[in-house]
N, C-alpha and C positions, 0 to 999 in steps of 0.2 A: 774699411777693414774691420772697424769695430763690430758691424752688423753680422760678417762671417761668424766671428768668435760665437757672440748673442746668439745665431741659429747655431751653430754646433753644441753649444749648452744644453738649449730647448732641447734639442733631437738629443743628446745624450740623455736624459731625462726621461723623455718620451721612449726611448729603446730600455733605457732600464726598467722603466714599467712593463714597457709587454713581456721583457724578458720574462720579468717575477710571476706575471699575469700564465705565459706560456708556462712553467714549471712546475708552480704553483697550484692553477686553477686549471688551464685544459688539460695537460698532460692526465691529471689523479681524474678529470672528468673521462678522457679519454678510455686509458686502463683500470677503473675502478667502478665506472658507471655506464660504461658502453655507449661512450658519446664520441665518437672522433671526429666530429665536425666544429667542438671545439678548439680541436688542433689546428685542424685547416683554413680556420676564420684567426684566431689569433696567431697562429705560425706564422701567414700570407702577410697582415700586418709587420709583426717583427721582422719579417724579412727584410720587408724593405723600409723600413725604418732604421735596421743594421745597416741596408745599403745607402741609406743617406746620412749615418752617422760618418761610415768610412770615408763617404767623398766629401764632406763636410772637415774630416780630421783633418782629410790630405788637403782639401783647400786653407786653412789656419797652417798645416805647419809649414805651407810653401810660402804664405803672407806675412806670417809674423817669423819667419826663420828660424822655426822651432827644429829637433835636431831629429833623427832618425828614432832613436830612442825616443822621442817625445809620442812618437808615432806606433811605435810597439806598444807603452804601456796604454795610451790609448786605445788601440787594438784589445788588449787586454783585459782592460777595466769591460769593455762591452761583451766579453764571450763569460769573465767571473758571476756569476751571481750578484748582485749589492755594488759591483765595481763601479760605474758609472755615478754613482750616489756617493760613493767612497771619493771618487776625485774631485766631484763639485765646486769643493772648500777651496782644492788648487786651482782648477781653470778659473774660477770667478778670480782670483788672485791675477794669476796670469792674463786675464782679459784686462781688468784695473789693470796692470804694467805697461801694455802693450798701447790701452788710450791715453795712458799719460808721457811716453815714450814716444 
């Protein structure tokens, strides 16, 4: 069980960088320098990086019987800017709980 926690981390981690990456760097490449194949190369990434955060969340919060709500702001942290960075301090907490429990 511990391993699920450990990869939902990495991959929240991993999604908040493309996110920042995506907003950041392709998007002002995109509309500012007439490059939109940076979108489409970092978007494609983030996508599915989003897509394995979310089946990654759902797998921890049905393991360690985390509650609906635990599942929302998770949801949430990955769509904010910085969010997933923002909750780190907590999951790595909550993961420490979960293998001493």
């Amino acid at each position: 069980m511990k391993r699920t926690f450990t990869w939902f981390r990495k991959t929240a981690f991993a999604e908040g960088i493309s996110f920042i990456v995506l907003l950041f760097v392709a998007m002002p490449l995109k509309y500012f320098a007439g490059m939109p194949m940076a979108v489409t190369i970092i978007g494609s990434a983030h996508g599915a990086l989003f897509v394995a955060f979310m089946a990654l969340a759902y797998m921890v919060k049905e393991q360690y019987n985390k509650s609906l709500g635990w599942g929302v702001k998770a949801f949430l942290a990955s769509i904010i800017p910085f969010g997933t960075f923002y909750m780190e301090k907590q999951w790595k907490k909550e993961e420490a709980e979960g293998a001493a429990g």
